[in-house]
N, C-alpha and C positions, 0 to 999 in steps of 0.2 A: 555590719557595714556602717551602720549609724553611726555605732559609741565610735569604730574608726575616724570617721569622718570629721566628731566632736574633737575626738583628738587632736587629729592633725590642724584643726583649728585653732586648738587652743594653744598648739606649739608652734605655729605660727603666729597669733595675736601675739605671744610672748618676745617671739623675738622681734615684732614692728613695734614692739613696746621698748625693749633694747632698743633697738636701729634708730628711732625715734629720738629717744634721748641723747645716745652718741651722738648722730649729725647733727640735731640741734648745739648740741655743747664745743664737737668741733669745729662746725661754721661761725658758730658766732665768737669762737675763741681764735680763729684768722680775720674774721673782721676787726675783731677788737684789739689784738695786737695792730692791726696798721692803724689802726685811730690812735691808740696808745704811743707808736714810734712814732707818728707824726707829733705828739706833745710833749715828748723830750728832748725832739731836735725841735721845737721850737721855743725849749726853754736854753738850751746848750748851744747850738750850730746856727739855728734860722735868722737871728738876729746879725750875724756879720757877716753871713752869706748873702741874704734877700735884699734887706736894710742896712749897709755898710754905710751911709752918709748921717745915719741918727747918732744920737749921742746913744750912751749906752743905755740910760733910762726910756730913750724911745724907742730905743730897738724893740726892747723884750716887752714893749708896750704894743707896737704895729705887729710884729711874733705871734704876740697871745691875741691878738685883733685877729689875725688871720687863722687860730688855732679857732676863737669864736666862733669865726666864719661855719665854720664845719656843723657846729649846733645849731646854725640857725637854719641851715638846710636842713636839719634833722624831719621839721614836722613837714616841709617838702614830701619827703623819700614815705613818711608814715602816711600821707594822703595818699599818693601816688598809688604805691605799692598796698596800703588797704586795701585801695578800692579792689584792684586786680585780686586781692587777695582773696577778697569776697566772693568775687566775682568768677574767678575760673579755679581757686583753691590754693592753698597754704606751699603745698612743694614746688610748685612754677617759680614760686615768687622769691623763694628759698636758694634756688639756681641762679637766677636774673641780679639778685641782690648781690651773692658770695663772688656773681665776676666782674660787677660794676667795683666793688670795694677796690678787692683784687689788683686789677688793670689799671685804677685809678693808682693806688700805692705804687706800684712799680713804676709807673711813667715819673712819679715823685725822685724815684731812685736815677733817671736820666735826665733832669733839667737843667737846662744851663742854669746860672748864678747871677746876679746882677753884675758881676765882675765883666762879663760876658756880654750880654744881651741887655745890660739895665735895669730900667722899672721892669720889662717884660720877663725877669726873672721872677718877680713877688705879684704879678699879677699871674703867671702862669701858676705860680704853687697855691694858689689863692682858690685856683681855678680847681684844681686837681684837691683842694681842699672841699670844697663845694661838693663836687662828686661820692666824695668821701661818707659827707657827713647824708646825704641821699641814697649812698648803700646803707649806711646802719640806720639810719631811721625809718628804711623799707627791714630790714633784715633782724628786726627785735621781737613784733609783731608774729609773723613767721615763725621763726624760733620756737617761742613760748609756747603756740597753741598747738604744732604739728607733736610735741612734747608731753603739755597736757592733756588733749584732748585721747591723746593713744594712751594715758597712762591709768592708771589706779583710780576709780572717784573719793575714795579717802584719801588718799596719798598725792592731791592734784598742790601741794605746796610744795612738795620736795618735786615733784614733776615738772613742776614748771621752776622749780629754782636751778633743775640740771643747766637749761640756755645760760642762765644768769654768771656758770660756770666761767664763762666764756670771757668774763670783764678781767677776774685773778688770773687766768691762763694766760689772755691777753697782754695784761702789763707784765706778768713774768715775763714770758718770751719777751716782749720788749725790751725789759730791762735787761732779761742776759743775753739778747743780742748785742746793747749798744753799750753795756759792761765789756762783753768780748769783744769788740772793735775796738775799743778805747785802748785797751792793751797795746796797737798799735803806735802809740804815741798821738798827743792832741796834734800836731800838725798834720801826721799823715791821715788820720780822722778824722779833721774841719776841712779836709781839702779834699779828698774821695773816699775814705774811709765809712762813711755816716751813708752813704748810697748801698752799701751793699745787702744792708737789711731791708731797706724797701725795694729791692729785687730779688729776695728770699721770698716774699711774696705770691710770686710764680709758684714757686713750689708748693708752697700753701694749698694754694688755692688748688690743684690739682690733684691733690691730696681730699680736701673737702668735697670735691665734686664727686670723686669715686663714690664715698661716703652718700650723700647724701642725693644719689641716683636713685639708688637702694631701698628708699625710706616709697611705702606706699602713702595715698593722699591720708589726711586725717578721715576717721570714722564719723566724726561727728560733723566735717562736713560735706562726707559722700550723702549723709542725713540730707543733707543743706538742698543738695542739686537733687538728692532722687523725689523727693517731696514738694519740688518745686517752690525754694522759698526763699531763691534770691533774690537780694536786695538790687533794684534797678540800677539806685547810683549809691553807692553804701555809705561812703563820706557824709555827704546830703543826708542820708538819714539815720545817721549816728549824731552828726553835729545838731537836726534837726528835733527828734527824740529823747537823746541823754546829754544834754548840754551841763548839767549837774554834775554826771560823773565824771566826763570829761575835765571841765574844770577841776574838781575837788583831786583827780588823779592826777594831775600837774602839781596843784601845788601840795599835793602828797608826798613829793617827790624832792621837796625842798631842802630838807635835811639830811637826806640819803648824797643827793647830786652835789650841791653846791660843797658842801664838805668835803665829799671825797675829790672832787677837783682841784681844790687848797694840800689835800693831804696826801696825793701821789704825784700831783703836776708844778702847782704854785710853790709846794715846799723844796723843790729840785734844785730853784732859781735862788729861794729864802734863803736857805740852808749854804749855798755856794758861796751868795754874795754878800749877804747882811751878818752871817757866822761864820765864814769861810771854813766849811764842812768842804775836804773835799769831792769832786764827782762822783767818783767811784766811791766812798762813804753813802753817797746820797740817795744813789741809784740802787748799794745792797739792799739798804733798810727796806726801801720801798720794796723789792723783788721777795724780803722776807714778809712783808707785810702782805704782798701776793700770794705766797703761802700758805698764811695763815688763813684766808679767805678760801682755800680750796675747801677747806674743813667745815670751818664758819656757815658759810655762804649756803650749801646741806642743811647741814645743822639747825639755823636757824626758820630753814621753810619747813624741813621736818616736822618742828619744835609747831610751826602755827598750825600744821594741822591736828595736834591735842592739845594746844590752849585756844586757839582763836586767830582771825589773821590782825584782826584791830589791836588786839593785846598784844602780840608780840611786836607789831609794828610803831603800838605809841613806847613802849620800852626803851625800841632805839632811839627814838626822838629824843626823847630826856634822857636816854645815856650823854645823846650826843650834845647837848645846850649842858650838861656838868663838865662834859669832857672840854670844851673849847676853851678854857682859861689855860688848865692845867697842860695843854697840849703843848702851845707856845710857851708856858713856863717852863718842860723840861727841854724842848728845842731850845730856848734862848741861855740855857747852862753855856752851853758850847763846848760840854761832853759829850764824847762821842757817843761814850756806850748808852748816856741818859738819852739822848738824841733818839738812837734805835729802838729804845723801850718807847718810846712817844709815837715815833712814823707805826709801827707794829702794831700797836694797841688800837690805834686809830682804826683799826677798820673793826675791832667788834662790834662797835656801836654803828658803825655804817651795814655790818653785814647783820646785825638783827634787823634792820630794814629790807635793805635788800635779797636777803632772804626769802622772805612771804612777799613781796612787793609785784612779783609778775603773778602771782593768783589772784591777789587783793585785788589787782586792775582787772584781770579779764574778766575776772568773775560778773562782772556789774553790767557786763555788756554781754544781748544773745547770739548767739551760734551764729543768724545770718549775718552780723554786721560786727562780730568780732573782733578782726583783723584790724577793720580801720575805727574804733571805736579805742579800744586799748592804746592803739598805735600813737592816735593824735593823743590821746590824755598824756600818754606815759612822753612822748617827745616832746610837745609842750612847753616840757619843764626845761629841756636842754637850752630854749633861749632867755628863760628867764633865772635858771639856775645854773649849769652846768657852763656854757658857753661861758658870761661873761664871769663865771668865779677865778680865773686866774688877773684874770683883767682889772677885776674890782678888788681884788686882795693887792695884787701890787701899786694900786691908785690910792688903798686906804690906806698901808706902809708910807709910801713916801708925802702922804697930806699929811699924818700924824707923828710919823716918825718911832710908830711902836707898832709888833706884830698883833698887840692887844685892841686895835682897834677889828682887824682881821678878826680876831674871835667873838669881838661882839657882833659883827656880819657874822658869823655861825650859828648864836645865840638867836639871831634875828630868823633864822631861817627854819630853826627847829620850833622854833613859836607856832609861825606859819604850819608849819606841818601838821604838828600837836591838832591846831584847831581842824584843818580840814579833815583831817583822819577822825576827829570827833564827830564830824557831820557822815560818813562814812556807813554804808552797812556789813553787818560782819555777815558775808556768806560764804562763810568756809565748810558749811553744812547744808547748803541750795543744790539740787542735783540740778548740772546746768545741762544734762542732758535729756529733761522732760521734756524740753519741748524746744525747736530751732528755732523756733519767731517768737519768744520771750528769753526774762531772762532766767526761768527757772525756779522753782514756788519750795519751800519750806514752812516746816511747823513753826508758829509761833511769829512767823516775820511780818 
């Protein structure tokens, strides 16, 4: 009856180790598509729909201001939803997030237009942006840990790089939604066409719920509550406790985020208008560069758990500060095919960061204040990186008049990284399951 009973344990663990990883990579690959469709209609549609009274240069200026918008809620949505996360557990938060996303996208897919309603067009999408960027900044956090924490303890880089799945899933579907609508012809797509993907959303999301019903709480923080060892206010004593790691996991984040902003989002706009590549040109690349990251993205958290997570992570940095000249120089050929080897290659160097990047973070914070410790470092970076990188590449374009000043903002960003990852502990080897109120003890550290 025993050995039975180990059994039936063990073939269950197995499969909440599955279920785990699946709903982490499905959830966050429908949240991430509507973060994703909302940044290609605000490089293509947003602009003469919301803002039809700017010139063209301030369109896709106020566009990517309101695309901002969405990152700067980010560390909103990772407080919030920390705390609770901490607080009552990783799956609650995991449901609350994926309907807030969800509901918010699709109301996007009904809003009147300024044509219509006015200013109260671009401040209602403004609004619905805000929401947005409060489901993924509660819904990363979650993700990651309900993922790792069920998974393997040597194997917690690829464990945790399954959520991260969810960014290449994301912008693919994106991009061959709004590929496949375009086919429609640009007029009947800038006039209702562009709405129908963010009321595919619906679907999505009821799809993911099924999914991720299923998934039982994390093990390591049924630890948390049966031991009695949560955190009162966990925010407060995260931000209170590891103000170090926090910090140094933001601007860890700096050459991972900001780049790949420039090189799926800003380059849609670049490539259209400054080389007149055109849309459908602009949107494949990137959908194959999606691709490539399905692989990648594995691979490379794999890869940190036999070298290190600091090693593989400073690699991509300095891939990516070589890669940023060369990037803009095969874009700016104004071959197509040279063009596609550029948007493509672009995410190697972004996905050996990204990669080990959600281990590297949580690891540094313990079991009880996990949630909201990772949450704020890792979102963080979305207002000082992510948010305004489309914003700041087409401000540094049009002051200098060369995509090459944009690559020295990449150059700039991967510096930053370099050093805080230096300051960094490699605890890819810490079992952060000794003990829930630290962060977990190793030989030699």
């Amino acid at each position: 009856m025993a050995e039975k009973a180990v059994s039936e344990n063990s073939v269950a663990t197995k499969r909440q180790v599955r279920l785990a990883a699946i709903s982490s990579t499905v959830g966050t690959s429908i949240e991430w598509y509507d973060f994703f469709l909302y940044g290609t209609a605000a490089a293509l549609v947003f602009p003469h729909l919301f803002f039809p009274k700017s010139s063209a240069y301030a369109g896709i200026l106020e566009s990517f201001a309101t695309y901002a918008v969405g990152f700067v809620a980010r560390p909103v949505g990772a407080a919030i939803f920390g705390h609770w996360g901490d607080k009552v557990g990783r799956k609650a938060m995991l449901i609350v997030t994926l309907l807030l996303m969800g509901l918010s996208s699709a109301a996007i897919g009904v809003l009147p237009t300024s044509q219509s309603v006015g200013v109260w067009g671009a401040i209602l999408v403004t609004v619905m942006r805000v929401l947005q960027g409060i489901g993924v900044g509660g819904e990363w956090g979650g993700s990651v840990l309900i993922s790792m924490e069920w998974g393997n303890k040597k194997k917690r880089g690829l464990m945790a790089s399954w959520p991260q799945l969810g960014v290449p899933i994301g912008l693919l579907l994106s991009s061959l939604m709004v590929s496949l609508f375009s086919l429609m012809g640009s007029d009947r797509f800038n006039s209702w066409g562009w709405r129908i993907p963010f009321l595919l959303s619906l679907v999505l999301v009821i799809i993911g719920l099924w999914i991720r019903l299923q998934v039982l709480e994390s093990p390591i923080f049924e630890r948390v509550m049966k031991e009695k060892q949560e955190a009162k206010v966990p925010v407060a004593e995260a931000l209170a406790k590891y103000p170090k790691e926090i910090i140094l996991s933001a601007l860890a984040r700096m050459s991972e985020q900001a780049p790949f902003y420039i090189f799926i989002t800003y380059i849609v706009s670049y490539g259209t208008t400054a080389k007149h590549y055109s849309h459908s040109d602009m949107t494949l690349a990137v959908t194959l560069a999606a691709i490539l990251s399905l692989f990648s993205v594995p691979f490379f958290g794999s890869l940190s758990d036999r070298i290190g997570r600091k090693k593989m992570y400073l690699m991509g940095a300095v891939a990516t500060l070589i890669w940023a000249f060369p990037y803009f120089g095969l874009v700016n050929t104004g071959v197509t095919a040279v063009m596609f080897v550029a948007v493509i290659v672009s995410m190697i160097p972004h996905d050996m960061q990204y990669g080990p990047q959600a281990a590297l973070i949580a690891e540094h914070f313990p079991a009880r204040i996990r949630y909201s410790g990772s949450s704020i470092g890792y979102q963080l970076a979305s207002v000082v990186a992510g948010g305004p990188a489309p914003l700041v590449a087409t401000m540094l374009f049009h002051q200098f008049g060369t995509a090459y000043a944009v690559s020295a903002y990449i150059v700039f960003n991967a510096i930053v990284t370099i050093i805080a990852v230096s300051f960094m502990r490699e605890r890819s080897k810490v079992d952060i399951d000794v003990s829930v109120s630290d962060g977990g003890t190793a030989v030699g550290q």
